[in-house]
C-alpha positions, -999 to +999 in steps of 0.1 A: +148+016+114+144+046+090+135+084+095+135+096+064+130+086+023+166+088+015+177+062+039+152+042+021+158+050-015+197+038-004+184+003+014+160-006-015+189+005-042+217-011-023+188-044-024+186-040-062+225-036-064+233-070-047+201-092-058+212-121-076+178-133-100+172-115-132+132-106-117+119-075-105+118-070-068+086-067-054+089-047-019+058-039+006+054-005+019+022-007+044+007+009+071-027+018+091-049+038+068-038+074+065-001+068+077+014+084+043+021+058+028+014+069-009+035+101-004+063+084+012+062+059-020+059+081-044+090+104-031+111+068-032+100+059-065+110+094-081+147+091-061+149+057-075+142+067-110+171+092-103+196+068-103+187+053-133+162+027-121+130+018-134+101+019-109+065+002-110+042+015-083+012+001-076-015+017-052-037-009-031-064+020-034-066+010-074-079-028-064-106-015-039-136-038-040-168-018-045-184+004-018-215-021-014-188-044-007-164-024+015-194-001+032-218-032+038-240-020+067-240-058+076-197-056+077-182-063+110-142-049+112-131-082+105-152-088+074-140-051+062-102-063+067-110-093+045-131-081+018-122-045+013-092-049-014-092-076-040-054-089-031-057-124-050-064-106-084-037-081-075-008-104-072-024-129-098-033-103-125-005-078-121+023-084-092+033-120-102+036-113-140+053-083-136+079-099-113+083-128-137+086-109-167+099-073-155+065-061-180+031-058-186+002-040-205-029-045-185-065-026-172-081-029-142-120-020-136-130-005-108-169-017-105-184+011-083-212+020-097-211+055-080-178+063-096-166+036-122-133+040-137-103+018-151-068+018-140-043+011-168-006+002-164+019-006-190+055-009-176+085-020-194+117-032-179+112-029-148+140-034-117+115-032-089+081-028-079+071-008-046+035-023-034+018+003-012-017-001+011-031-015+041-036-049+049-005-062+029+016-080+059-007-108+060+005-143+061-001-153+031+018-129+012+049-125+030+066-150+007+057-128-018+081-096-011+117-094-015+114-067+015+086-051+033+089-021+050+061-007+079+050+031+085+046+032+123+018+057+129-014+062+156-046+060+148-050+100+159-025+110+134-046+087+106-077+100+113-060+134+111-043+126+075-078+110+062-097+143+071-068+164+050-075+142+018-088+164-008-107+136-021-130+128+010-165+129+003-178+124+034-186+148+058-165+155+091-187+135+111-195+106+087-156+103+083-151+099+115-181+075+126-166+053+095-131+056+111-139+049+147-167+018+135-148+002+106-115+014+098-097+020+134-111-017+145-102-029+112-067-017+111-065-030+153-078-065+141-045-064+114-025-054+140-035-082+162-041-110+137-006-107+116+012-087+138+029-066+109+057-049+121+070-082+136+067-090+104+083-066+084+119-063+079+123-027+089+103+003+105+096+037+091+096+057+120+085+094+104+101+123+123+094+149+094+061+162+102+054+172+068+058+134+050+022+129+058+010+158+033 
């Protein structure tokens, strides 16, 4: 169980310290949506690189599948939960080399045709790589992680974070029909089908009100 970002920067370091492969470490932060979990990587990452380690971090949120994919009217909770993030070219294109060869140089193209842009990453040397997003305590990539770590959060205090994001374009009410119809459920039906935090090998149990900002 951890409270706080130090206590993990020391557990993933202490993980580094004793590994015995050559390879990267690939370790699984994840949550519900809008439990923190970028901030709480990104303050890891930067502690990390303070001792002298080198850091990949990769964001779930850069291997969305489009909106007309994601937003289908048609899209039950469980069909969001599936189809929202494109996993398999995740770890295929980018995790698994990276792991193998501790680098890469690679794009990836976001095909949202509302706001299309491409994601670049070129790391070098790198000792671990800190995976973070929803959805990544399934099954079938457990075997994948060297260590996964879960942010224990309600759906209250989600909703909450989502509406605080600078970059929602909904408004108020849209945001929250979408949470309440697709996201909540979707994040309930992860809950129930993969049971994540049984899963994971520790907790993140925030008590710093301000981690989520």
């Amino acid at each position: 169980m951890f409270n706080n970002a130090a206590q993990m920067k020391s557990a993933f370091k202490d993980l580094h310290n004793n590994k015995e492969s050559t390879k990267a470490q690939v370790i699984a932060i994840s949550g519900i949506e809008g439990s923190g979990k970028r901030a709480l990587t990104e303050k890891i990452a930067a502690a990390l690189r303070l001792d002298g380690l080198n850091v990949a971090v990769i964001h779930t949120d850069d291997w969305e599948a489009s909106k007309d994919i994601r937003f289908n009217v048609m899209n039950s909770p469980e069909e969001y939960y599936l189809n929202a993030y494109r996993f398999d070219e995740m770890f295929e294109e980018l995790i698994l080399p990276l792991k193998l060869f501790g680098s890469i140089k690679t794009s990836v193209n976001l095909d949202d045709a509302e706001s299309p842009r491409k994601v670049d990453y070129n790391f070098e040397d790198i000792d671990i790589i800190l995976i973070e997003g929803v959805y990544l305590l399934q099954e079938a990539f457990l075997d994948l992680y060297d260590y996964s770590c879960w942010i224990k959060s309600n759906f209250d205090t989600a909703l909450k974070s989502l509406a605080e994001q600078a970059d929602i374009e909904e408004s108020q009410e849209a945001l929250v029909n979408l949470f309440e119809l697709l996201i909540k459920p979707a994040g309930q039906y992860h809950l129930y089908a993969d049971d994540p935090i049984g899963n994971s090998q520790s907790i993140y149990l925030e008590q710093d009100t301000t981690a989520n900002e």
